[in-house]
ZAKOLMAR-961291 format. One record per residue: residue in one letter; z, y, x of N, C-alpha, C, O in turn. Coordinates in steps of 0.1 Angstrom, whole numbers, plus 2048, in hexadecimal, padded with zeros to 3 digits. Each point is the difference from the previous one (the first is absolute). Example, Ala and Ser with C-alpha at 12.3 -4.5 7.8 and 13.67 -1.06 7.14 Angstrom:
A84E7C788480080C7F780080C80980780080A;S7F280B7F280080B80980880B7F880180B805;
***
This chain:
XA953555837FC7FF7F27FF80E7FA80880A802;X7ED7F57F78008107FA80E8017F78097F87FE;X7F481B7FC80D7FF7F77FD7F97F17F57FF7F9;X8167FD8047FB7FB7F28038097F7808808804;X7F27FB7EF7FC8097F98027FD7F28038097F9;X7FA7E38018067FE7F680D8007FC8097FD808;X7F98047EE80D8027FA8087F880280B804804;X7F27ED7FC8087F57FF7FF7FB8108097F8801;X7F080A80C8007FE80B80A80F7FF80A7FB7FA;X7F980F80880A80980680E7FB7F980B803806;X7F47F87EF80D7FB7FA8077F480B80B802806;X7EE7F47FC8047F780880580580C80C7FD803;X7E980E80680680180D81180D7FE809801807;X7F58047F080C8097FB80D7F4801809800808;X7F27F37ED80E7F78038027FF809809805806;X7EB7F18018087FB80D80680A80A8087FC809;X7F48127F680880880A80C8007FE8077FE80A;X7FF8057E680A8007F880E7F580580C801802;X7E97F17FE8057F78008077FE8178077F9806;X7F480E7FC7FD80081280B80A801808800809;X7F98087EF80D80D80380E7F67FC8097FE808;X7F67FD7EA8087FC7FF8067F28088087FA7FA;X7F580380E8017F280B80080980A8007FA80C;X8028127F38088038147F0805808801808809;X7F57F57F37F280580A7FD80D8018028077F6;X7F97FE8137F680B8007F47F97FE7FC7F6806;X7FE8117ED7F27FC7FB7F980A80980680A804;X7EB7F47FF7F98088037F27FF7F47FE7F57FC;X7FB8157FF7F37FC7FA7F480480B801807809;X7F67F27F17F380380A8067FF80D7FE809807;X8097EC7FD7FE7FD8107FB7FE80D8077F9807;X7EE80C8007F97FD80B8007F180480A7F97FF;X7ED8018058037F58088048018118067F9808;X7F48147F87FF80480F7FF80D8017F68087FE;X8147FA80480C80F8007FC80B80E80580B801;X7F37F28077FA8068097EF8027FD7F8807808;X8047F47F17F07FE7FE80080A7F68067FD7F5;X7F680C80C7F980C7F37FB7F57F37FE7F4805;X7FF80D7EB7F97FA7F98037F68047F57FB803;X8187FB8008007F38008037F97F18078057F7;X7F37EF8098057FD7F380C7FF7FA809800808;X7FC8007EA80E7FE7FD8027FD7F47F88017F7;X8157F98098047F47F78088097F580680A803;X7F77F27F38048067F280E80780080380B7FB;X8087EA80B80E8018028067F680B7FC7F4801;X80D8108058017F980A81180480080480C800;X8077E98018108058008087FD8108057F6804;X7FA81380080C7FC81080C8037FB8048057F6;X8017F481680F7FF7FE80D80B80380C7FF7FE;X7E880B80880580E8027F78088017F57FB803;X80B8147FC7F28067FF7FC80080E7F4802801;X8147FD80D7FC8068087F97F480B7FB80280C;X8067EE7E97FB7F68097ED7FD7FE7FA7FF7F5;X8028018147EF8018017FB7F67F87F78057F8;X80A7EF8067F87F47F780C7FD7F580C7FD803;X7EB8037ED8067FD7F88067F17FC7F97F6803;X8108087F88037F17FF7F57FC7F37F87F77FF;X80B8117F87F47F87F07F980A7FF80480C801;X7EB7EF7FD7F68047FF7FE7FF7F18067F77FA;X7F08137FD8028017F57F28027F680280A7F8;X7EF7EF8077F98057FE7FD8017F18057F67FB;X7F680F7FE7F88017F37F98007FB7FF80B7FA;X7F77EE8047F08037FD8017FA7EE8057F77F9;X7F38168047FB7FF7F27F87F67F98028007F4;X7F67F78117FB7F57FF7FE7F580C80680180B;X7F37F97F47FC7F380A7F38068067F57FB7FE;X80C80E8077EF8078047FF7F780F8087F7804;X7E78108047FF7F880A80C80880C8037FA80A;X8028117F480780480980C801801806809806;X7FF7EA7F18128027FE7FF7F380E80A7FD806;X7E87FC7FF8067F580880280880F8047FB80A;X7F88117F580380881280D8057FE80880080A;X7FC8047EB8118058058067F7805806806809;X7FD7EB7F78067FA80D7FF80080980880180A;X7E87FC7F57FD80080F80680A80C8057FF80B;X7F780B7EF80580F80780A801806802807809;X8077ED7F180F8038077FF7EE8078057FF80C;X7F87F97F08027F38037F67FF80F8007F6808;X7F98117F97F37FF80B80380980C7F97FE80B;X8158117F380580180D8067F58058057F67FB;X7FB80E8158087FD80A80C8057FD80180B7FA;X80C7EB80E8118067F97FE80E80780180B7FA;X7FC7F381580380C8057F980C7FB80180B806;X7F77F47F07FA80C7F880A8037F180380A7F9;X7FE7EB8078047FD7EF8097F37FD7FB7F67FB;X81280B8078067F98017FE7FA7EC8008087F6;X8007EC80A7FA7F77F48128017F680B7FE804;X7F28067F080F8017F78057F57FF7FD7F6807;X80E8097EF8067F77FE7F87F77F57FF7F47FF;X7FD8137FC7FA7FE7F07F380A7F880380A7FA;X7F27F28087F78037FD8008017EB7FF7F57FB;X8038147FE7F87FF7F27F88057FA80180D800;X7F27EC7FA7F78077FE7FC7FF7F07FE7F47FE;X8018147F78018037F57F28047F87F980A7FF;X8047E77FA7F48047FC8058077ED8097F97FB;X7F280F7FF8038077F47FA7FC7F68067FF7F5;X7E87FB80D7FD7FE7F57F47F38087F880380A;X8097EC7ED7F87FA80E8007F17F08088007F7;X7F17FA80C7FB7EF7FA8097F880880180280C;X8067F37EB8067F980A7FA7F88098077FC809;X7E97FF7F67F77F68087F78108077F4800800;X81480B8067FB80680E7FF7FA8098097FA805;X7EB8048007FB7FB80B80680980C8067FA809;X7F98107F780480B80B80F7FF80080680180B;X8007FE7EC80E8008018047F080580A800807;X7F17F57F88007F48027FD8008118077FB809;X7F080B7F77F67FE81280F80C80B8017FD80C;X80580B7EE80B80680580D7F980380580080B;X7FE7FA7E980B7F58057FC7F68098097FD809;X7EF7FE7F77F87F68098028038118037F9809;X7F98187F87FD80480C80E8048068027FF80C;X8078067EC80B80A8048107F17FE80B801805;X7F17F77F480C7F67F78057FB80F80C7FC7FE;X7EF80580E80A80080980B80880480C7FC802;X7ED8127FF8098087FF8108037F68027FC7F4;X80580C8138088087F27F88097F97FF80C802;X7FA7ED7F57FB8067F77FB7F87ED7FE7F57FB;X8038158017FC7F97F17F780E7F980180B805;X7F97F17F17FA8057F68027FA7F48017F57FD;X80181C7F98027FD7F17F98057F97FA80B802;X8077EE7F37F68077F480F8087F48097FA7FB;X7F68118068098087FB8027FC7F080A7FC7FC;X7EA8067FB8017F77F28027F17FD7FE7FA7F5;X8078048158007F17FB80F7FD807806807808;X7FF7EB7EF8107FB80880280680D80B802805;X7E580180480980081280880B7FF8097FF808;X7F780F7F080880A80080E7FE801808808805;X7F97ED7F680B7FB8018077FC80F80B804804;X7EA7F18048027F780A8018098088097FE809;X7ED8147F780480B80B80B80380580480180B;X8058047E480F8057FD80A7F480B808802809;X7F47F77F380A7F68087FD7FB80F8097FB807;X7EB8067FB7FA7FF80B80A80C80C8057FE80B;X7FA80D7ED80381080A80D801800806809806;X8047EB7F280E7FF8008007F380B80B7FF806;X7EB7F97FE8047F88077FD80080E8037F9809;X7F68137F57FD80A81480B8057FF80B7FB804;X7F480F7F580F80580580D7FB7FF809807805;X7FA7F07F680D7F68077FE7FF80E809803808;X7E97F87FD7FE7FF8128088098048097FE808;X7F680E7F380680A80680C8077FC806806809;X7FE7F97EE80C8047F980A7F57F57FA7F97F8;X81180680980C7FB7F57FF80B7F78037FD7F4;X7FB80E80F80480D7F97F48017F47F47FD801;X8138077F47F58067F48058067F680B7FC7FB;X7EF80E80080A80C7F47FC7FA7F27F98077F9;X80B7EB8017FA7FC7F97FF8067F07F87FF7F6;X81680880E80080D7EE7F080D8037FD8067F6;X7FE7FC8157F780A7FD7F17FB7FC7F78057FA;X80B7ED8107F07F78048017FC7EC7F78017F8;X8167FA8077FA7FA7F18018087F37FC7FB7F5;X80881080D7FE80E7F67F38058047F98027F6;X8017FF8167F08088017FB7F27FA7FD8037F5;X8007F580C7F97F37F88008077F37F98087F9;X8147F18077FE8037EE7FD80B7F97F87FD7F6;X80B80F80C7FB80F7FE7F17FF8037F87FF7F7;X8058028137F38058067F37F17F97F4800802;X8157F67F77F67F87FD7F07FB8097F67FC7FA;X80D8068157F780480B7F87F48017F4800803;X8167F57F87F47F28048067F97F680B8047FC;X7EE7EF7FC8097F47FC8037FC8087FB7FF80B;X8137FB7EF8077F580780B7FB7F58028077F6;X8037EE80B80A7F77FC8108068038057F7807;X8048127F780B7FF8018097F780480780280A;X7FB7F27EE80A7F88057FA7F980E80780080A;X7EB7FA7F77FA7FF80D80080A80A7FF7FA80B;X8028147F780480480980D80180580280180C;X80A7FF7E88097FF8068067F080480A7FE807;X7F17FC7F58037F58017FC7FB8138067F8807;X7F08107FC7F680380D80C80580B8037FB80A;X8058147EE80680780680A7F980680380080C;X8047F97EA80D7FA8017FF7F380880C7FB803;X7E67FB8037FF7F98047FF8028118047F8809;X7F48157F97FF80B80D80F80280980280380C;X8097F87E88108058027FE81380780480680A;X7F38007EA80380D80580B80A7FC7FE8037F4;X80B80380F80C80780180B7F77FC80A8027F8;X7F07EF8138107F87FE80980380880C7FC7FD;X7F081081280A80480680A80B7FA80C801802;X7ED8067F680780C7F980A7FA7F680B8037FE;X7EA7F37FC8097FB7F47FC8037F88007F77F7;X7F881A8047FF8057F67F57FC7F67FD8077F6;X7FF7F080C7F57FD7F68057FD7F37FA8077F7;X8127EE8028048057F57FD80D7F87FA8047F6;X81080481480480F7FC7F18017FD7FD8007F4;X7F98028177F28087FA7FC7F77F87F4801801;X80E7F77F77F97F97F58058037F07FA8007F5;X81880380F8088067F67FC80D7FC8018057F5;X7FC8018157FA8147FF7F27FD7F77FD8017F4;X7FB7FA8187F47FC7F37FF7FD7F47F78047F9;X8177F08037FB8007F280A80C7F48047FF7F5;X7FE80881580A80A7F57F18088008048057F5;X7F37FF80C7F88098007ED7F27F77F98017F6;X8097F68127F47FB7FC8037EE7FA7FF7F7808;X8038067EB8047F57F67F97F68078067F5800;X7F180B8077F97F58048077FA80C7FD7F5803;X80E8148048057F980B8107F67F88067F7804;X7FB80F7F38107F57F98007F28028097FA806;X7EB8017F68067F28087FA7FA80B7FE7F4801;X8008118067F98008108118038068067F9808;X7FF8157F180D80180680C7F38038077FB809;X7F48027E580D7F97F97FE7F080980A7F9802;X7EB8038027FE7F48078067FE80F8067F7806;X7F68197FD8037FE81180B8018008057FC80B;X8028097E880F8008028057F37FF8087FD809;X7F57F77ED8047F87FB7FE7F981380A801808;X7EA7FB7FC7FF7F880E80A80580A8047FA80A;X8008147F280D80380F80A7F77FA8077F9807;X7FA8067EF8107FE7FA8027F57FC80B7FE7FB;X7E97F48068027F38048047FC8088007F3800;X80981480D80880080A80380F8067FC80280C;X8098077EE80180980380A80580C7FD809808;X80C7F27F980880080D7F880080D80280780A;X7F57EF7F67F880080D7F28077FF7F7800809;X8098067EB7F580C7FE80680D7FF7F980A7FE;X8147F580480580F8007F780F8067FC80B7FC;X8057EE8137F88088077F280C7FB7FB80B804;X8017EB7F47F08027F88048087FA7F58037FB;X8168077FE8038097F580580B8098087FE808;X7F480B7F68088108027F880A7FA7F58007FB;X81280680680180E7F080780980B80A800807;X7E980B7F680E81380E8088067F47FE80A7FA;X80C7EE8058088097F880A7F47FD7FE7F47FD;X80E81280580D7FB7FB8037F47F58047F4803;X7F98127F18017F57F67F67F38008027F57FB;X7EF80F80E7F67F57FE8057F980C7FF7F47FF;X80581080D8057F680C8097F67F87FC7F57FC;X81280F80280D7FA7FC8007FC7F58087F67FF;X7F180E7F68057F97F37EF7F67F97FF7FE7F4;X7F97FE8147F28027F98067F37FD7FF8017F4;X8067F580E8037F37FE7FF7FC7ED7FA7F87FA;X8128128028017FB7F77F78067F28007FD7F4;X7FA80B8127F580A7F67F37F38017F87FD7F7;X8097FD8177F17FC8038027F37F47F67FE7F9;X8197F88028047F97FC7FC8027EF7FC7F87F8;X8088198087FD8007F27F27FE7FE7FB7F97F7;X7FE80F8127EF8027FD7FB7F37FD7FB7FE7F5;X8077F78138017F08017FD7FB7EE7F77FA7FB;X81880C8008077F67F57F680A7F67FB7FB7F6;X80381080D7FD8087F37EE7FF7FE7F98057F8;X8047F08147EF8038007FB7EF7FD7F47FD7FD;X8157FD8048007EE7FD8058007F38098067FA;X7EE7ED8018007F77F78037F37FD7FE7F77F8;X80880A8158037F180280F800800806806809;X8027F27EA80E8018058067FA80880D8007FE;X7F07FB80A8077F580C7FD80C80980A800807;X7EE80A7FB7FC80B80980A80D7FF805808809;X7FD7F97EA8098087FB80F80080180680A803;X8007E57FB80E8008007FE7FC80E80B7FB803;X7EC80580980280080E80780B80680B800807;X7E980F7F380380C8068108047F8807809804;X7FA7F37F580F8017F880F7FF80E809808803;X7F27E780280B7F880B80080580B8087FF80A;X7EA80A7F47FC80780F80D81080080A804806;X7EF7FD7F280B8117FF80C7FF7FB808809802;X7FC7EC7F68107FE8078097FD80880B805800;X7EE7F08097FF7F880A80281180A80A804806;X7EA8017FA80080980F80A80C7F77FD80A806;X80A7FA7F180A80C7FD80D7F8806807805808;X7FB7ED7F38137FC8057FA7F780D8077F6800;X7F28078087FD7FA80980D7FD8098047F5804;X80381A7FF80980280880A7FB7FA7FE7FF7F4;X8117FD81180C7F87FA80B80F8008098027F8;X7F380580F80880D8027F88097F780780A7FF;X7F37F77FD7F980C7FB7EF7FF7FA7F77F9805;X80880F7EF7F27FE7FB7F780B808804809807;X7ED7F27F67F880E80A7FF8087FA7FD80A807;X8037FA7EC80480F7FC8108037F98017FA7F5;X80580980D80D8077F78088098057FA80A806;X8137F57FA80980C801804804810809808805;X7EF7F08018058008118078098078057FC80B;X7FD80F7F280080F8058047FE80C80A7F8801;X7F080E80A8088078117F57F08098067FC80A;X7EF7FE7F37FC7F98057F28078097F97FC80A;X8078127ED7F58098087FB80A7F77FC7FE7F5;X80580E8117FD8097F97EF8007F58028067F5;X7F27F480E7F68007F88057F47F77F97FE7F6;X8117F880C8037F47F78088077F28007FF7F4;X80680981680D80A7EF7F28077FC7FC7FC7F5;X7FE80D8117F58067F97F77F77F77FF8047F4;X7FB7F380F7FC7FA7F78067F97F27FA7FE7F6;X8167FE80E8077F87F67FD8107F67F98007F6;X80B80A80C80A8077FA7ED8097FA8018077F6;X7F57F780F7F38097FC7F57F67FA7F78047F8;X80A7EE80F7F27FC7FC8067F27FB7F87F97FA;X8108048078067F07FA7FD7FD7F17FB7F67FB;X80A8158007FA8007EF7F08008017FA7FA7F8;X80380B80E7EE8047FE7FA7F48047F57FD7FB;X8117F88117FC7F68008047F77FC7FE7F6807;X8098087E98067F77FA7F58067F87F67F87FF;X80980F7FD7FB8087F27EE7FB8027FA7FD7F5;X7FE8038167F47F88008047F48027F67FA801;X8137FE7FF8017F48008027FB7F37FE7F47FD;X8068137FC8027FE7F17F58027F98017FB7F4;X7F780980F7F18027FD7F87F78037F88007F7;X8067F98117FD7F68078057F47FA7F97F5801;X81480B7F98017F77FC8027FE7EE8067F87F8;X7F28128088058057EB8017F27FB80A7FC7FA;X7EE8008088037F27F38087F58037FF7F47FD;X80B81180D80B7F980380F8087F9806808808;X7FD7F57EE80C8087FE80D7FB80A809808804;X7F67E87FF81080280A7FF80480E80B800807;X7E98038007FC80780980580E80080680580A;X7F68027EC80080D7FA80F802805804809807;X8067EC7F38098067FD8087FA80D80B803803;X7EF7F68048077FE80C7FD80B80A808802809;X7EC8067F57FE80680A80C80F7FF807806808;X7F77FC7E880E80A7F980B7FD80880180780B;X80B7EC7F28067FE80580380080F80A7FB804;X7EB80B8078017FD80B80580C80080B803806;X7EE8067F47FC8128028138017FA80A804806;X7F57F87EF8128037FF8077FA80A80C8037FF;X7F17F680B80D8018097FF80C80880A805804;X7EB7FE7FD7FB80B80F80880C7F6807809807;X7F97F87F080480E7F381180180080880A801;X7FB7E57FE8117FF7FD80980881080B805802;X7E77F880880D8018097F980B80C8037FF80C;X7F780A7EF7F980E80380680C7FA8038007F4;X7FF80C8168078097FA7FB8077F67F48027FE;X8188037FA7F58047F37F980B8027FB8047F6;X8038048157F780F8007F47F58047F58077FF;X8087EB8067F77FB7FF7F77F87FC7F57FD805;X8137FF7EE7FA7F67F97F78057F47FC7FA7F6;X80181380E7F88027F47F67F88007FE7F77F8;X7F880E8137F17F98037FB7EF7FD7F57FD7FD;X8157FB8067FF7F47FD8087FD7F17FB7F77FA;X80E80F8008068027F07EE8037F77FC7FA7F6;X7FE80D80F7F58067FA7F67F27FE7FB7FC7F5;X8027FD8187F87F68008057F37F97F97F77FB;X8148088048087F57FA7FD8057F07FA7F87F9;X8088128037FC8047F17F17FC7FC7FE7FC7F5;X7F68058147F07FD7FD8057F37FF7FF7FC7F4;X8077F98177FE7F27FF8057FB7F47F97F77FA;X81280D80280B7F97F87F77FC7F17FC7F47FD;X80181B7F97F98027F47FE7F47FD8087F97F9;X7EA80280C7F37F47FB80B7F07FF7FD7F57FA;X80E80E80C80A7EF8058048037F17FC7F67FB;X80780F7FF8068037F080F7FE8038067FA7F8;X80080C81580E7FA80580680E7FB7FE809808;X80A7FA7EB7FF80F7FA80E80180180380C802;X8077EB7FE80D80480780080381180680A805;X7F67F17FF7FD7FF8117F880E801803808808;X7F17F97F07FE81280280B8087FA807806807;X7F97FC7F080E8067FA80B80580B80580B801;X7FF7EB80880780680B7FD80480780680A802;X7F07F38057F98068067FB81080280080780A;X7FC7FB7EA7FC80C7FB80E80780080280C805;X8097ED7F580F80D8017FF80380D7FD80C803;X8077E980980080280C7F780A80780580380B;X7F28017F37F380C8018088097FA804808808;X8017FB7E980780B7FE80980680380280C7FE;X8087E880A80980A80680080480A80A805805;X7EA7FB7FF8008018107FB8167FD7FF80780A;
***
């Protein structure tokens, strides 16, 4: 294929390169069909699965319209012999600008609709069916996918239409980074940066946590507090994103239920000597995760003040060179409860320290 030169054909093949880095490939552009033949023909883009393996798995073409010579770029590759040209996994061929009653694009599918292959009309819904189409080759080949980078270059680079909650809805059906787990987490990062992901987040959260014990697995966070404590943050996001109060006083039974679960002991309080990151946490981040939970649950004032009351046992029975840090967060929660004797002590207790 010659090089392309319009604006909106180099935009396309720029994504899908974009899109090919970020899925683990070495892209090649202007690929040979036949790597030994001088001036052999070659395919627009073509992605192996390492740079150093000879036949690409996805073939990638572009043509600017429905001309008479968008129907030979298949051929070219579909008309070697394997032992010349071992045939891809997945043929796509990209038309830019075309009538939906093309005869040429019609007489292609006809000829090639055996094959792995399809053709799309880039202006029209198929832009869409592509996107999902190139997530559903590469499943063939991978569980693996960086879904925080694939769905920030979308959105940024505005490269193609497509549907948001349909792609992820695509993604999450693929079960892609169910071995990692981390797909929450990358949906949680996304929507701190792009509003459009909040309730894409807040849903996938809600479906783990219709049985979350046996979806446990599905959740991990690289870091300390998001491994061990996401339960009851995920609880508040729940209550603080629903309108439904049967949904609300659920996530309520939930995060009570899982703090005194134990007959011996709650999962956050005064535990001390059960392990060194457990004292570190009681004694550095216990307040800070009471203190978003009170947030989470503002228009609950006996929440508010239950969550207070937790943080004062961790305070009553912590030495005082370290109860500042959680003293500090029990002062943010207390205020809005209008509990002004219960701050009042509180606040002395901070002064004498």
């Amino acid at each position: 294929m010659s090089e392309h030169k319009l604006k909106t054909g180099i935009s396309i093949i720029d994504g899908i390169k974009t899109i090919g880095l970020i899925m683990g490939y070495h892209v090649q552009l202007e690929q040979p069909v036949n790597m030994k033949k001088q001036n052999s023909p070659a395919v627009d883009l073509a992605w192996f699965k390492e740079e150093n393996h000879k036949f690409p798995l996805f073939i990638f073409e572009v043509e600017s319209s429905a001309s008479n010579g968008m129907v030979y770029n298949p051929m070219k590759v579909f008309s070697k012999k394997n032992e010349k040209f071992e045939k891809p996994l997945f043929f796509f061929q990209l038309v830019l600008s075309s009538s939906h009653d093309s005869s040429r694009i019609n007489d292609l599918k006809e000829t090639y609709g055996t094959y792995n292959y399809r053709i799309y009309r880039i202006k029209t819904e198929e832009s869409q069916h592509f996107l999902l189409d190139i997530l559903e080759q590469h499943r063939r080949i991978s569980q693996n996918l960086d879904v925080t980078q694939l769905i920030k270059f979308l959105l940024m680079s505005k490269w193609i239409e497509f549907d948001l909650p349909t792609l992820t809805n695509h993604i999450e059906s693929l079960d892609f980074e169910k071995e990692s787990g981390t797909l929450l987490s990358s949906y949680i990062l996304l929507a701190s940066q792009f509003q459009e992901l909040i309730p894409i987040a807040s849903e996938y959260l809600k479906k783990i946590h219709v049985d979350f014990y046996s979806n446990i697995n599905k959740v991990l966070y690289n870091n300390y507090m998001g491994s061990n404590w996401c339960f009851p943050i995920h609880l508040g996001i729940i209550y603080a994103s629903n309108d439904d109060l049967d949904a609300k006083h659920k996530a309520i039974l939930q995060l009570k239920y899982w703090q005194n679960n134990d007959s011996h002991m709650t999962m956050i309080g005064p535990h001390f000597g059960l392990s060194q990151d457990y004292d570190e946490f009681i004694v550095w981040g216990a307040g800070g995760l009471f203190g978003i939970l009170s947030s989470l649950f503002y228009d609950n004032l006996d929440m508010r003040f239950y969550f207070a009351n937790q943080l004062k046992i961790i305070i009553d029975q912590t030495h005082p060179k370290y109860k500042i840090p959680n003293l500090l967060w029990l002062l943010h929660i207390i205020p809005p409860i209008k509990k002004v004797k219960y701050f009042s002590i509180m606040q002395s207790k901070f002064l004498k320290i």
